[in-house]
BAZA-91762 format. One line per 5 residues: number of its first residue (from 0); their letters; for each residue x, y, z of C-alpha. Coordinates in nm, 2 decimals. Example, Ala and Ser with C-alpha at 12.3 -4.5 7.8 and 13.67 -1.06 7.14 Angstrom:
// residues 2
0) as) 1.23/-0.45/0.78 ~ 1.37/-0.11/0.71 $
***
This chain:
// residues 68
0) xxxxx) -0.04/1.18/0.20 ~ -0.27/1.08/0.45 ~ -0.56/1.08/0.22 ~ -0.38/0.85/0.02 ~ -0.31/0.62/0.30 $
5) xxxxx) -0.65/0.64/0.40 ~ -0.76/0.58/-0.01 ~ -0.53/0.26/0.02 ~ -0.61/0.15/0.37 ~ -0.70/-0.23/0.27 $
10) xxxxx) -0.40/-0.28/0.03 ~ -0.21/-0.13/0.30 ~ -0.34/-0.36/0.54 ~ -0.27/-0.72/0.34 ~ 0.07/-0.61/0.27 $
15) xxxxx) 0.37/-0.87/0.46 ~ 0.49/-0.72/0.77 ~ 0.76/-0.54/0.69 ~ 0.66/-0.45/0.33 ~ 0.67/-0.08/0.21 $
20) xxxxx) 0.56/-0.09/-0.12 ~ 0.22/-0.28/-0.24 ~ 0.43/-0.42/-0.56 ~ 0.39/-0.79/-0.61 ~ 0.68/-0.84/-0.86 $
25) xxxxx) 0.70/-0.78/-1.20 ~ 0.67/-0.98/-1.57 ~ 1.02/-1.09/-1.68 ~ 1.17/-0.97/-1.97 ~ 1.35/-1.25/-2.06 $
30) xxxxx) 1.18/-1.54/-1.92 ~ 1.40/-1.82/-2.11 ~ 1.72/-1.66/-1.97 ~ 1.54/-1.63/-1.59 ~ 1.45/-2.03/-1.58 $
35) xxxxx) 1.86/-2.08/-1.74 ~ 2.01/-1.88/-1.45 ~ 1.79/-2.09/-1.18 ~ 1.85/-2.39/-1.29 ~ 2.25/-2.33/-1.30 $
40) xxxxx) 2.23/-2.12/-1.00 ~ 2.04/-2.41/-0.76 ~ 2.30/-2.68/-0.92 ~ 2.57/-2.51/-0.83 ~ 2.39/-2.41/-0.45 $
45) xxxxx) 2.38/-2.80/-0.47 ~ 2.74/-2.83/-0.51 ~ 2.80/-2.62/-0.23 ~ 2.93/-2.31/-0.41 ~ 2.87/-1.93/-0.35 $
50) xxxxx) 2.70/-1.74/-0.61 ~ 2.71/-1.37/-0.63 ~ 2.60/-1.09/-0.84 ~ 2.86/-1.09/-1.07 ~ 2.83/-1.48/-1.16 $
55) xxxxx) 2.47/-1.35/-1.28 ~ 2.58/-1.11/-1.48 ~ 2.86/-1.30/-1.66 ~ 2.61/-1.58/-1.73 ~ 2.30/-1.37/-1.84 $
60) xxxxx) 2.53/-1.22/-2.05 ~ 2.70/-1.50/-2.21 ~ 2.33/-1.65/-2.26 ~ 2.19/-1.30/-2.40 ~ 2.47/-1.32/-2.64 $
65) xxx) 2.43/-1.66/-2.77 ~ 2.04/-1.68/-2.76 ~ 1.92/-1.36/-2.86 $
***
């Protein structure tokens, strides 16, 4: 393991404090149904109302079944 580290030293050392893992993110999916969900998620953060994981998954499901 420390052969790796050592192998990895500089991505190790740009990562954020904190960070364990060198992953940057990954490519959606479903990119249409990503941008729907932020748009109604901020205006309803707007209106002052809590959104939690099951609100996403009722509404990228309603959307996967109407778009796709």
């Amino acid at each position: 393991m420390l052969r790796e580290w050592i192998a990895k030293e500089s991505d190790i050392l740009i990562q954020r404090n904190g960070q364990w893992k060198g992953i940057t993110g990954g490519v959606a999916s479903l990119p249409q149904m990503e941008d729907y969900l932020h748009e109604q998620f901020l205006k309803l953060r707007v209106q002052g109302v809590k959104v939690k994981r099951a609100w996403f998954i009722a509404e990228g499901t309603k959307w996967y079944v109407l778009y796709l």
